[in-house]
Short mmCIF file of the C-alpha atoms (twelve columns), coordinates in Angstrom:
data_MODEL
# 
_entry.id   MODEL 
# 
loop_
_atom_site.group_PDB 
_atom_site.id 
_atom_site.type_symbol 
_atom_site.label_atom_id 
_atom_site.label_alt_id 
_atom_site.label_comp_id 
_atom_site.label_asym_id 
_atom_site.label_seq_id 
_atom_site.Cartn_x 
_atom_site.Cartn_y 
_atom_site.Cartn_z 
_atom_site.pdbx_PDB_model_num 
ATOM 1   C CA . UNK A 1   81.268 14.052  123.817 1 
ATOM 2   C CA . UNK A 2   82.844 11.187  125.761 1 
ATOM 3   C CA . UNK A 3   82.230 8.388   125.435 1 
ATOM 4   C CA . UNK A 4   82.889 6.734   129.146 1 
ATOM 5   C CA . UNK A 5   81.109 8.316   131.971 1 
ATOM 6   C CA . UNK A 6   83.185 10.204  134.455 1 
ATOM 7   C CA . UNK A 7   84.044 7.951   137.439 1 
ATOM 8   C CA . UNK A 8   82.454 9.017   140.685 1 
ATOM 9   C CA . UNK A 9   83.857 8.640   144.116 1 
ATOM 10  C CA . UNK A 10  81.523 6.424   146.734 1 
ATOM 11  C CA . UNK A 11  80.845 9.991   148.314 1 
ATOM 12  C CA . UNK A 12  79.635 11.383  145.130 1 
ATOM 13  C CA . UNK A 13  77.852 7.970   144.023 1 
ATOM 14  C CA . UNK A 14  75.646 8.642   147.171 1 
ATOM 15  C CA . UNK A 15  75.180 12.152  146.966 1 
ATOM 16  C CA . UNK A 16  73.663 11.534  143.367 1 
ATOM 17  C CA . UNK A 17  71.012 8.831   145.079 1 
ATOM 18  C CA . UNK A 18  70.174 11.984  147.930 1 
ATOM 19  C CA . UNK A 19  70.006 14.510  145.358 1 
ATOM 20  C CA . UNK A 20  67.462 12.350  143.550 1 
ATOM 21  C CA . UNK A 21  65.385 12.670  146.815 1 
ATOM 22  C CA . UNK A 22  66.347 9.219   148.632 1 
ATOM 23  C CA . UNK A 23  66.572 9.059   152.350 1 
ATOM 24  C CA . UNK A 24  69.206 7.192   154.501 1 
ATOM 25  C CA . UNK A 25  69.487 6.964   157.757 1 
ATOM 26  C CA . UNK A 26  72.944 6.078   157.986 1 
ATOM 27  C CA . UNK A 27  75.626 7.415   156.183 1 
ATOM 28  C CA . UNK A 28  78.661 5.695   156.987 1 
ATOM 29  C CA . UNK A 29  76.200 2.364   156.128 1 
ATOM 30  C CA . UNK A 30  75.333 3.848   152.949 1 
ATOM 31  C CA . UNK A 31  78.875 4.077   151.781 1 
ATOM 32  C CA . UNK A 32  79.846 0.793   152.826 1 
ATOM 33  C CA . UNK A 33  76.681 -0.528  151.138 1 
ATOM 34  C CA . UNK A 34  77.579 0.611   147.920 1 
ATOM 35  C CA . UNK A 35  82.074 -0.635  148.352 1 
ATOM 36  C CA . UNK A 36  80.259 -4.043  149.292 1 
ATOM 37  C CA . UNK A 37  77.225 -3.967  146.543 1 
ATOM 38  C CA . UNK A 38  78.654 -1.492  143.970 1 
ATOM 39  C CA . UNK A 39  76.361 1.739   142.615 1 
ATOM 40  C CA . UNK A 40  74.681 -0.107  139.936 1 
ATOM 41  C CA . UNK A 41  73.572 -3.422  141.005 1 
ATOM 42  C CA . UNK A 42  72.373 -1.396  144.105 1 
ATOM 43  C CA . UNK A 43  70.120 0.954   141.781 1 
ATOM 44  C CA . UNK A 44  68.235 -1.990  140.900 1 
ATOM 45  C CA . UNK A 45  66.875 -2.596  144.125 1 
ATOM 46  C CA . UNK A 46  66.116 1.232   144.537 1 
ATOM 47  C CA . UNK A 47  64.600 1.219   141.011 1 
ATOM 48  C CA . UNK A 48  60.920 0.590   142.484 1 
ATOM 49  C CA . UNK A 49  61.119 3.601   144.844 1 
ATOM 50  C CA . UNK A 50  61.735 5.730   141.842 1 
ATOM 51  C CA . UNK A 51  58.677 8.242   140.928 1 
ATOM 52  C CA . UNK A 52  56.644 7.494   137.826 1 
ATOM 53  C CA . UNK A 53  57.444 7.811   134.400 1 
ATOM 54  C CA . UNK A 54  56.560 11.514  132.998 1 
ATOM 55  C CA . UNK A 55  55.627 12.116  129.300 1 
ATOM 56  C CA . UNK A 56  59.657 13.850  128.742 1 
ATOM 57  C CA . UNK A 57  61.160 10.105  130.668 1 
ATOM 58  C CA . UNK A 58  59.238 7.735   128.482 1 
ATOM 59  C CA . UNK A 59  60.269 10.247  125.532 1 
ATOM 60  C CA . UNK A 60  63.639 9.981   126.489 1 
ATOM 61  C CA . UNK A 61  63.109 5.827   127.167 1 
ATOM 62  C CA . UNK A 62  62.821 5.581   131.121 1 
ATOM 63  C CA . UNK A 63  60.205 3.450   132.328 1 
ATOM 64  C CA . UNK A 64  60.673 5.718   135.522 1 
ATOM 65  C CA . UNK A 65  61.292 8.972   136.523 1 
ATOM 66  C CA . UNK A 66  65.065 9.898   138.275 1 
ATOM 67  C CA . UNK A 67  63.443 11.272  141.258 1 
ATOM 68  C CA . UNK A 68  62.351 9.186   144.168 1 
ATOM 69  C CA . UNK A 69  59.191 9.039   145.592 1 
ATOM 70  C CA . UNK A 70  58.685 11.228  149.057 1 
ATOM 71  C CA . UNK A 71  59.318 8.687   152.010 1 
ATOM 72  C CA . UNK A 72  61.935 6.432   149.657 1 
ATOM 73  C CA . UNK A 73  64.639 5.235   151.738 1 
ATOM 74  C CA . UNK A 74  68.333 3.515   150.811 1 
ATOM 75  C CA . UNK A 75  67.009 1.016   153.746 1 
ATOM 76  C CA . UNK A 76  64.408 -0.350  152.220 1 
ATOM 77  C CA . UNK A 77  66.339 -1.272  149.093 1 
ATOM 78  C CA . UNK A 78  69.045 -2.643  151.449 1 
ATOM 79  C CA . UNK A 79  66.111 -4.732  152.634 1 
ATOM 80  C CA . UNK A 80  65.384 -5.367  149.138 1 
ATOM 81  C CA . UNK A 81  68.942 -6.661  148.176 1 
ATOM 82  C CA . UNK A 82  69.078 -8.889  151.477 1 
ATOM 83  C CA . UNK A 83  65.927 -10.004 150.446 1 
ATOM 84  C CA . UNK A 84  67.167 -11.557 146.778 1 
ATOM 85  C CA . UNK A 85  70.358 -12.034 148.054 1 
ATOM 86  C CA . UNK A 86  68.782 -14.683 150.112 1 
ATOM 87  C CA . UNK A 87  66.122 -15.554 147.843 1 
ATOM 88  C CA . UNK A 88  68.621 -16.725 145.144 1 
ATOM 89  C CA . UNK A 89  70.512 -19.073 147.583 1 
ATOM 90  C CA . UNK A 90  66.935 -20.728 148.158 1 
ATOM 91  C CA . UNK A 91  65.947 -21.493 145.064 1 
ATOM 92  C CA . UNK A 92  69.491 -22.673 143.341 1 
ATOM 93  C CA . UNK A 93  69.467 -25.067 146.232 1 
ATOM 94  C CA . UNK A 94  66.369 -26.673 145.022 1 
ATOM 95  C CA . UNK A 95  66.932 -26.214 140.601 1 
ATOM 96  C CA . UNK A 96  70.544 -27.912 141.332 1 
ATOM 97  C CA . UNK A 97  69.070 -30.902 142.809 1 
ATOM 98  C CA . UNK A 98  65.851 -30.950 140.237 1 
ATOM 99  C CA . UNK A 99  69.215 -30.709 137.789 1 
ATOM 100 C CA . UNK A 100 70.928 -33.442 139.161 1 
ATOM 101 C CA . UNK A 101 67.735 -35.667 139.171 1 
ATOM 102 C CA . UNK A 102 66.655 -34.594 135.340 1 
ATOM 103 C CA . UNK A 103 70.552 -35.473 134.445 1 
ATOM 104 C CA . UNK A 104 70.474 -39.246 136.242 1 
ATOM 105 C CA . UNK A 105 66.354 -40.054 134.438 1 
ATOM 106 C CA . UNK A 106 68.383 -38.837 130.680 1 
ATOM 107 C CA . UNK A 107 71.518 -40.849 131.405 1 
ATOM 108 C CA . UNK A 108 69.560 -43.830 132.806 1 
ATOM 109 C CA . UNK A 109 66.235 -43.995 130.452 1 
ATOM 110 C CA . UNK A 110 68.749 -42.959 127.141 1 
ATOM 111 C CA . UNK A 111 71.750 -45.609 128.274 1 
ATOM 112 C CA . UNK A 112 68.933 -48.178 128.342 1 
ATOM 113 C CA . UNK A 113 69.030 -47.843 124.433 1 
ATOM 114 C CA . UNK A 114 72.917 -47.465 123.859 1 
ATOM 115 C CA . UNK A 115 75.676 -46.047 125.876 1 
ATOM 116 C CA . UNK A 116 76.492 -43.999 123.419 1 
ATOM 117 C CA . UNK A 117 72.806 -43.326 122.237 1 
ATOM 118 C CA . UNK A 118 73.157 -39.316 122.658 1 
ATOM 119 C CA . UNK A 119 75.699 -39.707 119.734 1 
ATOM 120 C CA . UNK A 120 73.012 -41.990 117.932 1 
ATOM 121 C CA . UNK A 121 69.835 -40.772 115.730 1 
ATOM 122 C CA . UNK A 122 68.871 -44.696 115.813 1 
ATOM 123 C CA . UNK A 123 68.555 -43.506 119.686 1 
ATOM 124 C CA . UNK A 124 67.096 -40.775 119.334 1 
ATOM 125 C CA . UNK A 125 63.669 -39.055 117.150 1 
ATOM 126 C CA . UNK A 126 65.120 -39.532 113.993 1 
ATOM 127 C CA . UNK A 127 62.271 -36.431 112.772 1 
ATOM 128 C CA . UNK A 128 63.249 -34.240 115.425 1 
ATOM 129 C CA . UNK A 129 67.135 -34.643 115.630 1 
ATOM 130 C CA . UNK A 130 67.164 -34.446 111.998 1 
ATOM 131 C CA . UNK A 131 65.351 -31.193 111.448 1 
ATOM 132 C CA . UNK A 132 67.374 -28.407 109.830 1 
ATOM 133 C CA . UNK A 133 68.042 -25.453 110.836 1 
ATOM 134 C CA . UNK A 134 68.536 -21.813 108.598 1 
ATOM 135 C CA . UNK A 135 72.532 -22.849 108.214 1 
ATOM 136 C CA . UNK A 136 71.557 -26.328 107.135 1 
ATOM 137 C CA . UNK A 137 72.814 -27.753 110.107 1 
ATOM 138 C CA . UNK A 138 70.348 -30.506 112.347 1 
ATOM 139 C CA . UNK A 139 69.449 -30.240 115.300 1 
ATOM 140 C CA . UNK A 140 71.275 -33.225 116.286 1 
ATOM 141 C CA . UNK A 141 74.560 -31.506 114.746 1 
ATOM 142 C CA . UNK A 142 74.090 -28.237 116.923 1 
ATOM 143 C CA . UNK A 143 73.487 -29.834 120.033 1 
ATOM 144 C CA . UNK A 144 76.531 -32.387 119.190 1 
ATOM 145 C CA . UNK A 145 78.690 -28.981 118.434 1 
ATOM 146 C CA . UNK A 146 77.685 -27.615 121.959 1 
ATOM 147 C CA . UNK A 147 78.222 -31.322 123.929 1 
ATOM 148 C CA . UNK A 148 82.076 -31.780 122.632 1 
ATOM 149 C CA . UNK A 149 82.589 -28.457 123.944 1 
ATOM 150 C CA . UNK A 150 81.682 -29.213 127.168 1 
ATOM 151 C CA . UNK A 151 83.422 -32.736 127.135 1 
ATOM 152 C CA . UNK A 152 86.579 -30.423 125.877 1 
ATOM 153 C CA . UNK A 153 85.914 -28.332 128.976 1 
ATOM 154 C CA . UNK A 154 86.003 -31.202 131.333 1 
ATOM 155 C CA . UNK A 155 89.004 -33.401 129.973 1 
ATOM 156 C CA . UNK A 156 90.719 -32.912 133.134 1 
ATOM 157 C CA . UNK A 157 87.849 -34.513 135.336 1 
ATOM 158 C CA . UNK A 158 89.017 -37.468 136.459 1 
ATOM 159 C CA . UNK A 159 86.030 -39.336 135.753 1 
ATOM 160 C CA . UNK A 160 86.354 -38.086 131.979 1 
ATOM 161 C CA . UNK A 161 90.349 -39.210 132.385 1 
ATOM 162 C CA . UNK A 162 89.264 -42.646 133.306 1 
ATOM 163 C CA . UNK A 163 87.377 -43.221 130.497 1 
ATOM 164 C CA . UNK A 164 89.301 -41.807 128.465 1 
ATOM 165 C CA . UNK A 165 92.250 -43.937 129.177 1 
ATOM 166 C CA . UNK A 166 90.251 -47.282 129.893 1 
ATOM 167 C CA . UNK A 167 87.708 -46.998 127.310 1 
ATOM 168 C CA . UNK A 168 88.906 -45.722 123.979 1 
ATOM 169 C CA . UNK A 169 87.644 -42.029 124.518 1 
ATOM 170 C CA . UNK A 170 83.840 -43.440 124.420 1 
ATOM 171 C CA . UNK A 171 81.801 -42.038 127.056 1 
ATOM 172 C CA . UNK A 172 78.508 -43.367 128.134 1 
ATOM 173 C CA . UNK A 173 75.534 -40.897 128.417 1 
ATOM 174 C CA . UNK A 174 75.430 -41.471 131.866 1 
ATOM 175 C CA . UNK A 175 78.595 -40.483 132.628 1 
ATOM 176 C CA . UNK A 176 78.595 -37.768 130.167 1 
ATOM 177 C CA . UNK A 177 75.617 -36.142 131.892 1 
ATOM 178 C CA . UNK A 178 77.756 -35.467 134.379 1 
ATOM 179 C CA . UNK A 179 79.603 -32.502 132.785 1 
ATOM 180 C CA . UNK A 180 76.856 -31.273 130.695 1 
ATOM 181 C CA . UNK A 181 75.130 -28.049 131.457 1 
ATOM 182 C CA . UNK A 182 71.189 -27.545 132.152 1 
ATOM 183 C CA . UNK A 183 70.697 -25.988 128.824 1 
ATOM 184 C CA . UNK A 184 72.502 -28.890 127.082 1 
ATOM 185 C CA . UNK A 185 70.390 -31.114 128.813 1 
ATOM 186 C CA . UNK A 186 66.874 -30.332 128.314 1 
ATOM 187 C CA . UNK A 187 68.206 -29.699 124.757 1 
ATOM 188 C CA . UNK A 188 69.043 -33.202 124.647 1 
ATOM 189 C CA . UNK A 189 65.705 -34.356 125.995 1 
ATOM 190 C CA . UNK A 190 63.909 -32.550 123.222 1 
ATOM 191 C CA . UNK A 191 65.716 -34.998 120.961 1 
ATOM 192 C CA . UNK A 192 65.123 -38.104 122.745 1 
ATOM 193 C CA . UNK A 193 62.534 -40.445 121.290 1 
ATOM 194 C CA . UNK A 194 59.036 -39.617 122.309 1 
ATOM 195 C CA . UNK A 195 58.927 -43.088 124.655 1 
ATOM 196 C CA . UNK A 196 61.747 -41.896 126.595 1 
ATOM 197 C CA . UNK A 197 60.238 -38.610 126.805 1 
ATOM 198 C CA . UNK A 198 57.147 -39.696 128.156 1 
ATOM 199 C CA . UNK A 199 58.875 -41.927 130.723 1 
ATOM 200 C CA . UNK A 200 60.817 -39.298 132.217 1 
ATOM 201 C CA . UNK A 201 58.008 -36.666 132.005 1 
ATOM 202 C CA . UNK A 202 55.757 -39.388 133.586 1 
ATOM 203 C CA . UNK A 203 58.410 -39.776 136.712 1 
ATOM 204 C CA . UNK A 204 58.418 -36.111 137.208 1 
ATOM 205 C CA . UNK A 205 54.640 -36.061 137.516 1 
ATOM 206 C CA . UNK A 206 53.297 -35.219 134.433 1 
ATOM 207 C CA . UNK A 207 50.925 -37.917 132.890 1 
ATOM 208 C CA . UNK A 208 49.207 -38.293 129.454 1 
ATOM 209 C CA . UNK A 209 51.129 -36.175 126.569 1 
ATOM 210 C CA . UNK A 210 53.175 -33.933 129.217 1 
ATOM 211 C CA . UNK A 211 56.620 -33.644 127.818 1 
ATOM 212 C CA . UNK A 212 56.176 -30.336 125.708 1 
ATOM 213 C CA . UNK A 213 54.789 -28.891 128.806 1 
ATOM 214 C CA . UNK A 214 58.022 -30.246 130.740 1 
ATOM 215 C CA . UNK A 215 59.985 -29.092 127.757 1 
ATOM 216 C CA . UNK A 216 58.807 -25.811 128.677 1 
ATOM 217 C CA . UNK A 217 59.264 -25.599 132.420 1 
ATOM 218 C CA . UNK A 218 62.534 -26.967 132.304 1 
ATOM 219 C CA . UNK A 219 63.316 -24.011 129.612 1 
ATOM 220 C CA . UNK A 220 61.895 -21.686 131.940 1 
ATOM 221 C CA . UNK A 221 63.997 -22.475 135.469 1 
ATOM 222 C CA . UNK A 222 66.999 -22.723 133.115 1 
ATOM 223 C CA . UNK A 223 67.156 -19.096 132.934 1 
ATOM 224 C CA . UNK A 224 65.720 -18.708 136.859 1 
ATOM 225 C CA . UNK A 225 68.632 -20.652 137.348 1 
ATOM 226 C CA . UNK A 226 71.304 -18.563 135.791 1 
ATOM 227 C CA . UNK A 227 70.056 -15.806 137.251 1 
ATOM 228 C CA . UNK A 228 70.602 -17.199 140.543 1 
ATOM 229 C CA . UNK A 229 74.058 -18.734 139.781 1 
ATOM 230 C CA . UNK A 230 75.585 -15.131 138.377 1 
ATOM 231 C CA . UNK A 231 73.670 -12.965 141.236 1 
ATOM 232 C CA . UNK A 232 71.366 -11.549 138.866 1 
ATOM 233 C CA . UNK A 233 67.809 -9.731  140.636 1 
ATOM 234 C CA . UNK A 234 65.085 -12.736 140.413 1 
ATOM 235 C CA . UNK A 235 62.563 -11.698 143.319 1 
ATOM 236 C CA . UNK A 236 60.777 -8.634  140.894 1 
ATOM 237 C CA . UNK A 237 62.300 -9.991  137.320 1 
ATOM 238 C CA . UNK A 238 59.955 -10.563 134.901 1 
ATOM 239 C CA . UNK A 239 59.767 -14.281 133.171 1 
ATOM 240 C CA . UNK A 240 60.460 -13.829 129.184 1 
ATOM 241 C CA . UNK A 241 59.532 -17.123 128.547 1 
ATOM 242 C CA . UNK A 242 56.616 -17.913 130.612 1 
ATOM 243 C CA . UNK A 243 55.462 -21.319 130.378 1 
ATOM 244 C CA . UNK A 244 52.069 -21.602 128.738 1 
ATOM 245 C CA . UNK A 245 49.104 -22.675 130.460 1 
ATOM 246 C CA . UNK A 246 48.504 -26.438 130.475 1 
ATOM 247 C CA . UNK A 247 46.119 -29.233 130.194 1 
ATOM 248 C CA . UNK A 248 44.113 -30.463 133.653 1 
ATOM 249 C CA . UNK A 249 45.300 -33.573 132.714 1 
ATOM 250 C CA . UNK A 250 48.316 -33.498 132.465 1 
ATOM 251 C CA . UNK A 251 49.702 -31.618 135.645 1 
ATOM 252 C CA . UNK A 252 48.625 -32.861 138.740 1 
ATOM 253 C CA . UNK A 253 46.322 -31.008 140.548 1 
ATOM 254 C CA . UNK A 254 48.234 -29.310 143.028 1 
ATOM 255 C CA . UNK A 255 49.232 -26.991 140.657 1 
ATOM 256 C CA . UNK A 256 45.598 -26.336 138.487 1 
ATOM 257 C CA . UNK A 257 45.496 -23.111 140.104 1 
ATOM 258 C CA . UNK A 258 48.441 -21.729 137.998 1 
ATOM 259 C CA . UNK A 259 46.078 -21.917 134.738 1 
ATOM 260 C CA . UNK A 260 43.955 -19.561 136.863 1 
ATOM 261 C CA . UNK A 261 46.749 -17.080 137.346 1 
ATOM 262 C CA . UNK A 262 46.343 -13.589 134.971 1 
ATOM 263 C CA . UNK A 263 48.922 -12.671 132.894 1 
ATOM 264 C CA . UNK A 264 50.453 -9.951  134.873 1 
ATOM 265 C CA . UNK A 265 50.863 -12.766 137.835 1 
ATOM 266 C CA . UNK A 266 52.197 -15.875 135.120 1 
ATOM 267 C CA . UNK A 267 54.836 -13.265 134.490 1 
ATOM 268 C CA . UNK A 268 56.308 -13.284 138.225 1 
ATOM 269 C CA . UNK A 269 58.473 -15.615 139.942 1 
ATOM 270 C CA . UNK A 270 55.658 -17.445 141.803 1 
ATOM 271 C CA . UNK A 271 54.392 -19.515 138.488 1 
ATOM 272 C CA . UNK A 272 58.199 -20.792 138.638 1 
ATOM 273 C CA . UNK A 273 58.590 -21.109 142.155 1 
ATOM 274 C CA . UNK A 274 55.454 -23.118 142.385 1 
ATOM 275 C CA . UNK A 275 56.804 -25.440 138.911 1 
ATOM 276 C CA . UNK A 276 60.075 -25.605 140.855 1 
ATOM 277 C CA . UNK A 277 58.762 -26.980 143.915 1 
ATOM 278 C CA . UNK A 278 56.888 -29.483 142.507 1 
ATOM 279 C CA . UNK A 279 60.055 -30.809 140.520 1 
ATOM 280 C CA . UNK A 280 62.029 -30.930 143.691 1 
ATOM 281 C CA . UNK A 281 59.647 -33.072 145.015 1 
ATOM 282 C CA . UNK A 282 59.449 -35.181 142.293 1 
ATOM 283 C CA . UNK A 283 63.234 -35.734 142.374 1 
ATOM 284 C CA . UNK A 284 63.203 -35.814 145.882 1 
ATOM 285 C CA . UNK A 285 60.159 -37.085 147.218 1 
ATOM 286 C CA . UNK A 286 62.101 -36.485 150.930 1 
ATOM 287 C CA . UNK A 287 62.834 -33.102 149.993 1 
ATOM 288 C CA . UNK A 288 61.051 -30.182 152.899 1 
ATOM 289 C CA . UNK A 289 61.868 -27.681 150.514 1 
ATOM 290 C CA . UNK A 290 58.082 -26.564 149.565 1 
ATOM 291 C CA . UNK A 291 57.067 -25.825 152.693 1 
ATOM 292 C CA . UNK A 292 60.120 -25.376 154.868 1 
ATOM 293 C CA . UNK A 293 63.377 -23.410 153.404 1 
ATOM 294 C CA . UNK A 294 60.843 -21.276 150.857 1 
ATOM 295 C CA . UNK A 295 58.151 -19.976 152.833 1 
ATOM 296 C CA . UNK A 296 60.783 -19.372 155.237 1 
ATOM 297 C CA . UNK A 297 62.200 -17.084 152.906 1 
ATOM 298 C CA . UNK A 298 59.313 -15.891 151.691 1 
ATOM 299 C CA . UNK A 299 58.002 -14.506 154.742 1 
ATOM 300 C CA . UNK A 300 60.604 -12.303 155.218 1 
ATOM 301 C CA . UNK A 301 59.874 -10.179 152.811 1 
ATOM 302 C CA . UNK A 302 57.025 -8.657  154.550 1 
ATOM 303 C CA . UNK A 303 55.811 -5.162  153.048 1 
ATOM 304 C CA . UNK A 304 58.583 -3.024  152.132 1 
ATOM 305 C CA . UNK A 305 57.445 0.644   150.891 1 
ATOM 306 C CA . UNK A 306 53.997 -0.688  150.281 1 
ATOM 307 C CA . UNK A 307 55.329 -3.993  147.876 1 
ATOM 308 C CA . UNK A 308 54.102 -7.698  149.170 1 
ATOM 309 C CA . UNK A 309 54.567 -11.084 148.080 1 
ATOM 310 C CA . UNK A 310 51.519 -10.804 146.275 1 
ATOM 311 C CA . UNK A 311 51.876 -7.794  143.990 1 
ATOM 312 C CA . UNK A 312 55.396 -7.812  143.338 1 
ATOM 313 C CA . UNK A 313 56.242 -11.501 143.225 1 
ATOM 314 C CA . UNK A 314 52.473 -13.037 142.116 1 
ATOM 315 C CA . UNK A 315 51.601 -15.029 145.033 1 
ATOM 316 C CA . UNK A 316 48.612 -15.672 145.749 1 
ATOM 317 C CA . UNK A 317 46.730 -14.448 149.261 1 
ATOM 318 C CA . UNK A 318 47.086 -16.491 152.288 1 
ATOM 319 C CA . UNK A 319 49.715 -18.817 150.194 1 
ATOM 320 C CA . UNK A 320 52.704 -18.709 152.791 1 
# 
C-alpha cells in the first residue's frame, strides 16, 4: 500500500469535488479557485455542504458523508472562503492592538516594582512562580526558558542592540515586552503578584476578583489569534477552550448576556468576538471597531446554503 496519496492534477482535483455531487457554475473559476486556494484548505469551506454522516462514515470516523447535499455549489464555499478570508483580517486588527495595550499595562504596572522584576520572584507571586511542575521545574523557570528564547530571537532588533550595548545586556520589562509573544505574555501575567493583577484586570474593565476570568479570555483570543495570523478557518471553528461563565460582578454589564448563552453557542466565535470587542475598547477607548469594521463584516455573510450568523457563528438575533 503506499503510503503518499497519488498527486492529482487541478482538472482531476475538481472532477473528484463534481463526482461527489457539487455544482459549479464556472469551470475555468473553479480551477483557478483551487491554483489560488489549493484542494484542501478549499474542502474546508465545502465541508458544511457535505451530506450527513451514515452509520458505515462514522464507522469509518467521518463526521460527514463524501457526498454533497443536492443544490451544494463550489460558489457558495467560495463565498464561504471570502467570507473568513475577510473575517480574519477583522479581527487580528483588533487582538493586535488589545496585544499591544495588554503588553504596555505588564511592562508599565511590573517596571513600577523593578526593571528587571519579570526576572525577579521578589516581583512576582512568590506561590505561584514557584510552583513545580511534573519535571521539577517552576513555573517561573519555564516561562524564563521560553522568554530568553525570544530575546535570542530578537538580538538583532535594534532596540534590543541598544541595550545591549549601553546597558550591560539588562533589559527592562518594558522594553522586553516588546519582543515577547501573546502566549508569553499572559503567561507572565499569571505570575505577576495578585496587586498587579488586579490593577491591570481593573483597567481592562473587570472589577472585584476578575483576573482569573481575564486569565481566561486572554487564553482564549490567543489561539483566535493564531488562527487568524497563519490563515487558519475561524468563522465555523469551534473554541477548545471556552472561557467559563463569569460572575455579574465582575464583567460589566454589557456583556451579562454571554452567561445566558447555551453551550452549543459559548462554543462559537461570537462569545470571543463579543470578549474581543470589549478589550479593544478598553485599550482603545477611541477605537469604532465594535460597531463599525465588525458588523460590517458580519453582515456580509448573509445566508449561504441555509447557514446565518446565528446558527453557525452563535450570534444572537437582531445583534448586527
Amino acid at each position: 500500500m503506499d503510503s503518499v496519496k497519488v498527486h492529482l492534477s487541478y482538472d482531476d482535483q475538481l472532477a473528484k469535488m463534481l463526482g461527489r455531487g457539487l455544482v459549479t457554475t464556472d469551470r475555468p473559476a473553479a480551477i483557478a479557485a483551487l491554483k489560488r486556494i489549493g484542494y484542501y484548505p478549499l474542502s474546508a469551506y465545502t465541508y458544511p455542504f457535505r451530506e450527513p454522516a451514515t452509520e458505515a462514515d462514522l464507522a469509518a470516523g467521518r463526521t460527514r458523508a463524501e457526498m454533497f447535499r443536492d443544490g451544494a455549489t463550489l460558489e457558495d464555499a467560495l463565498r464561504l472562503y471570502e467570507f473568513d478570508s475577510k473575517l480574519r483580517a477583522v479581527v487580528l486588527q483588533a487582538l493586535q492592538e488589545i496585544e499591544v495595550g495588554f503588553a504596555t499595562k505588564v511592562g508599565y504596572v511590573l517596571g513600577k516594582r523593578a526593571g528587571d522584576g519579570h526576572l525577579r520572584l521578589d516581583c512576582l507571586d512568590a506561590t505561584t512562580a514557584s510552583r513545580l511542575n511534573s519535571e521539577g521545574e517552576t513555573a517561573h523557570a519555564v516561562w524564563v526558558r521560553r522568554y530568553e528564547k525570544l530575546r535570542q530571537d530578537a538580538k538583532d532588533e535594534e532596540y534590543v542592540k541598544h541595550h545591549l550595548l549601553h546597558y550591560g545586556g539588562e533589559i527592562p520589562i518594558w522594553v522586553a515586552t516588546g519582543f515577547m509573544d501573546f502566549g508569553c505574555l499572559i503567561r507572565l501575567y499569571s505570575l505577576m503578584d495578585k496587586r498587579d493583577r488586579k490593577k491591570i484586570a481593573s483597567e481592562l474593565g473587570l472589577r472585584g476578583n476578575g483576573t482569573d476570568t481575564l486569565s481566561r479570555w486572554l487564553r482564549a483570543l490567543n489561539i483566535l489569534r493564531n488562527h487568524c495570523a497563519h490563515n487558519n478557518r475561524i468563522w465555523n471553528r469551534a473554541t477548545v477552550d471556552v472561557p467559563p461563565k463569569f460572575a455579574d460582578q465582575v464583567a460589566p454589564t454589557h456583556l451579562r448576556h454571554l452567561n445566558e448563552l447555551d453551550n452549543d453557542q459559548r462554543q462559537k466565535i461570537y462569545l470571543l468576538l463579543a470578549l474581543t470587542a470589549h478589550l479593544d475598547r478598553a485599550v482603545n477607548p477611541s477605537s469604532t471597531w465594535a460597531w463599525s469594521a465588525l458588523p460590517t463584516q458580519a453582515k456580509k455573510f448573509g445566508n449561504v446554503g441555509g447557514m446565518t450568523l446565528e446558527n453557525t457563528m452563535g450570534f444572537p438575533a437582531g445583534c448586527v
